[in-house]
C-alpha positions in Angstrom: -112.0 6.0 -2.9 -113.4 2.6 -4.0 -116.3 4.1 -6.0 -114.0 6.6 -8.0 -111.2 3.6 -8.6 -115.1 1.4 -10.1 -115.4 4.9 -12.3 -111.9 5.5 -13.6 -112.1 1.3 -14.3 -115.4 1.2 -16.1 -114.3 4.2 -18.4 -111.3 3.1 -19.1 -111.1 1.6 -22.8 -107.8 1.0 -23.2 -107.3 -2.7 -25.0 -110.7 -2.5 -26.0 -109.3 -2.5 -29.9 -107.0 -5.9 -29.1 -110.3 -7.5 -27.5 -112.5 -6.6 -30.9 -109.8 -7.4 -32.9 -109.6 -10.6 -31.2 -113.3 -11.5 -31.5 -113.0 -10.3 -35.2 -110.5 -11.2 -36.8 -111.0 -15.5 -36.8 -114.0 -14.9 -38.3 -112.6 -12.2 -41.3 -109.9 -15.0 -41.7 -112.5 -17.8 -42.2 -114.2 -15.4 -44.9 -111.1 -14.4 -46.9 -109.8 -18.2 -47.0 -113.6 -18.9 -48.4 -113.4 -16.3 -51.0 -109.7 -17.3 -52.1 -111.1 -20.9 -52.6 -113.8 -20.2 -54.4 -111.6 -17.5 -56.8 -109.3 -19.9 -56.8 -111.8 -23.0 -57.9 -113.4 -20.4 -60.4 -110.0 -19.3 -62.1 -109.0 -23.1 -62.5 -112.4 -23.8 -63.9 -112.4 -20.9 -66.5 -108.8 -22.3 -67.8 -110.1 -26.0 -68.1 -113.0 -25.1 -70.0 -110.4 -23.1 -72.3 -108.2 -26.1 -72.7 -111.2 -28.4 -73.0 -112.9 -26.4 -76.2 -108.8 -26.7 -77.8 -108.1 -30.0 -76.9 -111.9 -31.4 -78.3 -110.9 -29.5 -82.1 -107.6 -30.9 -82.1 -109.2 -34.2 -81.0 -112.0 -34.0 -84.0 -109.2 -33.7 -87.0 -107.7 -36.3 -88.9 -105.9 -38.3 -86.9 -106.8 -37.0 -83.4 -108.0 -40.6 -82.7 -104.6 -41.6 -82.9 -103.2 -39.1 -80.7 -105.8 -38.6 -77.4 -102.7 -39.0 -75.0 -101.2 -36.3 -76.1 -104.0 -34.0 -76.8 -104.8 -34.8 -72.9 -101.1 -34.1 -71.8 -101.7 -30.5 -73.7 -104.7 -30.1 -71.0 -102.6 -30.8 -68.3 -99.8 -28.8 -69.1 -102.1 -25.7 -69.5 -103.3 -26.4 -65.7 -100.1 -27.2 -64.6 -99.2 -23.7 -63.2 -102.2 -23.7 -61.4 -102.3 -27.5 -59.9 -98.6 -29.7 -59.7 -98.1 -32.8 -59.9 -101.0 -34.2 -61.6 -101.1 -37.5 -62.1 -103.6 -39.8 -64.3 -106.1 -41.9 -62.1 -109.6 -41.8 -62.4 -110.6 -43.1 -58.9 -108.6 -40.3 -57.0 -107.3 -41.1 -53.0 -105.1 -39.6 -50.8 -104.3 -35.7 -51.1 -102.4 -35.3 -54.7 -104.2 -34.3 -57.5 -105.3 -36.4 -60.5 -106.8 -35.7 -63.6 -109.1 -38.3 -66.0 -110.3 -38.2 -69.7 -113.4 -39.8 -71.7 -114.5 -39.6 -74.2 -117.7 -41.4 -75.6 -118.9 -41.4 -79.7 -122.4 -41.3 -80.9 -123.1 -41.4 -84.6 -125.5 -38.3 -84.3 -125.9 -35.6 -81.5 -129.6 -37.1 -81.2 -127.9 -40.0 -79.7 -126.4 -38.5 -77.1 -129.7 -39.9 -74.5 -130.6 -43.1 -73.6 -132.3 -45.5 -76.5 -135.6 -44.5 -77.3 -138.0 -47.1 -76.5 -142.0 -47.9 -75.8 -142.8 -47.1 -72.6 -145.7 -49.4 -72.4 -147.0 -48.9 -69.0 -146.0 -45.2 -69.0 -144.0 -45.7 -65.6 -141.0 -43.9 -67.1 -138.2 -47.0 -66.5 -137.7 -49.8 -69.6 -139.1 -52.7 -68.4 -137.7 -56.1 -69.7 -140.3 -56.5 -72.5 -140.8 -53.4 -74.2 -139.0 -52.3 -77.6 -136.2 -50.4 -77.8 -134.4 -48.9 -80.2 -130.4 -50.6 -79.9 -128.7 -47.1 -81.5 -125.0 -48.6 -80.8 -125.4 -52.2 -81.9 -124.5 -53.9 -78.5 -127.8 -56.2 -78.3 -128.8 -54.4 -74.6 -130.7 -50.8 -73.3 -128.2 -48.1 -73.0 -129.1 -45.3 -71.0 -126.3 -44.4 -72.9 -125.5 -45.6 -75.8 -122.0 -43.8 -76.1 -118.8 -45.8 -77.3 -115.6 -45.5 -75.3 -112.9 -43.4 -77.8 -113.2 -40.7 -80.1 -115.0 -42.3 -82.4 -114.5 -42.1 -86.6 -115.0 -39.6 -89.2 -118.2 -37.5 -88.7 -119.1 -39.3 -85.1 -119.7 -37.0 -82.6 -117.8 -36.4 -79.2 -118.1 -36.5 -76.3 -115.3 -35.2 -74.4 -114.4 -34.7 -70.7 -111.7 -33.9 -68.5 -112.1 -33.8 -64.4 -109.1 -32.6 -62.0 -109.1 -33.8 -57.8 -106.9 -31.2 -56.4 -106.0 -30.7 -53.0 -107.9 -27.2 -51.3 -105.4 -24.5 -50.8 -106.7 -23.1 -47.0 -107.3 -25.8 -44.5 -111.2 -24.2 -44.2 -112.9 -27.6 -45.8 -111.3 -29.1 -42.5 -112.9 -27.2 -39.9 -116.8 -27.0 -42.2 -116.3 -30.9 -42.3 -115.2 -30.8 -46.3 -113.3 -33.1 -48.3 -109.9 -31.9 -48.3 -110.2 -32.6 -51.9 -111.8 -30.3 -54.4 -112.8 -31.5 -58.1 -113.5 -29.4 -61.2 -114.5 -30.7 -64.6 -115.4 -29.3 -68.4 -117.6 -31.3 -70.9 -117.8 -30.7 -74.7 -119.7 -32.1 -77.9 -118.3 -31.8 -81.1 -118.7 -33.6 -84.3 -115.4 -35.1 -86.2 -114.5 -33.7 -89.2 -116.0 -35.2 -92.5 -112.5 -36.8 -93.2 -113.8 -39.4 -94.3 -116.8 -41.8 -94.7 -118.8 -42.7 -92.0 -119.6 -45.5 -90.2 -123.0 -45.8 -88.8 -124.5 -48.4 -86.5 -128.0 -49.7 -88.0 -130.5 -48.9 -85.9 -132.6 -51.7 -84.8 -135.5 -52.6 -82.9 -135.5 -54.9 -79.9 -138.6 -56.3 -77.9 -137.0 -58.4 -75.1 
């Protein structure tokens, strides 16, 4: 009797589905909450970089100097079905998303590096010492030599934009993540020839 009851028992397999199911399905849940970040983070990204390339032409025009505020509100307005309540702050903290804009003018896109100079003793850094070349007129070695703003007629532009945002699964939680995730979209364009331009002289340095 006891050895038949052990046979019907070990050949029964009903609840064996709930059990797998069970063992399965936390881990199928993890996977599908990664995948819908990651579509999510790449959907967000492909619409900044579209709003980015609009905002840096409207920027380059006449006048676009004048009017950076609200070329950046026009970003955020084009993100805002995606991401609410975004709020302008460039050292994001706490768990609401932000958004911050720079832009930095060079007076040719070979400027956009840091100021050429003689590396004397070939050890890569400028030493205090060795010439440079001061591209943006400030007297000091720029490893970039950018000015902050949009810059004049015919300067060229660099313009970025970078949104904090809060993750949409709680997944970043249990891998250890920041519950914050941040996108951002670069691009270089040169002003239109509205009018003349202004260039810094280019001088050498040697202290």
């Amino acid at each position: 009797m006891m050895v038949s009851l052990r046979q019907s028992l070990a050949k029964d397999r009903r609840g064996a589905t709930l059990i797998e199911f069970a063992l399965i399905c936390p881990v199928m849940l993890l996977m599908m909450m990664g995948l819908g970040e990651l579509l999510y983070q790449a959907y967000a990204q492909s619409i900044l970089n579209g709003s980015i390339q609009k905002a840096a032409r409207d920027s380059a025009i006449e006048g676009g100097a004048s009017n950076v505020a609200t070329i950046d509100g026009l970003v955020i307005t084009q993100m805002a079905p995606l991401i609410k309540n975004l709020t302008n702050n460039c050292a994001p903290s706490g768990s609401t998303g932000t958004w911050c804009s720079t832009r930095k003018s060079y007076d040719t896109f070979s400027e956009v590096a840091p100021e050429p100079f003689t590396d004397t003793n070939s050890n890569g850094v400028r030493d205090p010492g060795e010439c440079y070349t001061d591209e943006n007129g400030n007297g000091a070695w720029d490893a970039d030599p950018g000015l902050n703003g949009q810059g004049g007629a015919s300067a060229v532009t660099l313009y970025t934009m970078t949104i904090t945002y809060p993750r949409l699964f709680p997944l970043a939680g249990l891998m250890k993540l920041s519950p914050m995730q941040t996108i951002a979209a670069s691009t270089l364009l040169k002003n239109q020839p509205y009018a003349g331009q202004t260039v810094n002289a280019n001088v050498t340095i040697c202290t």
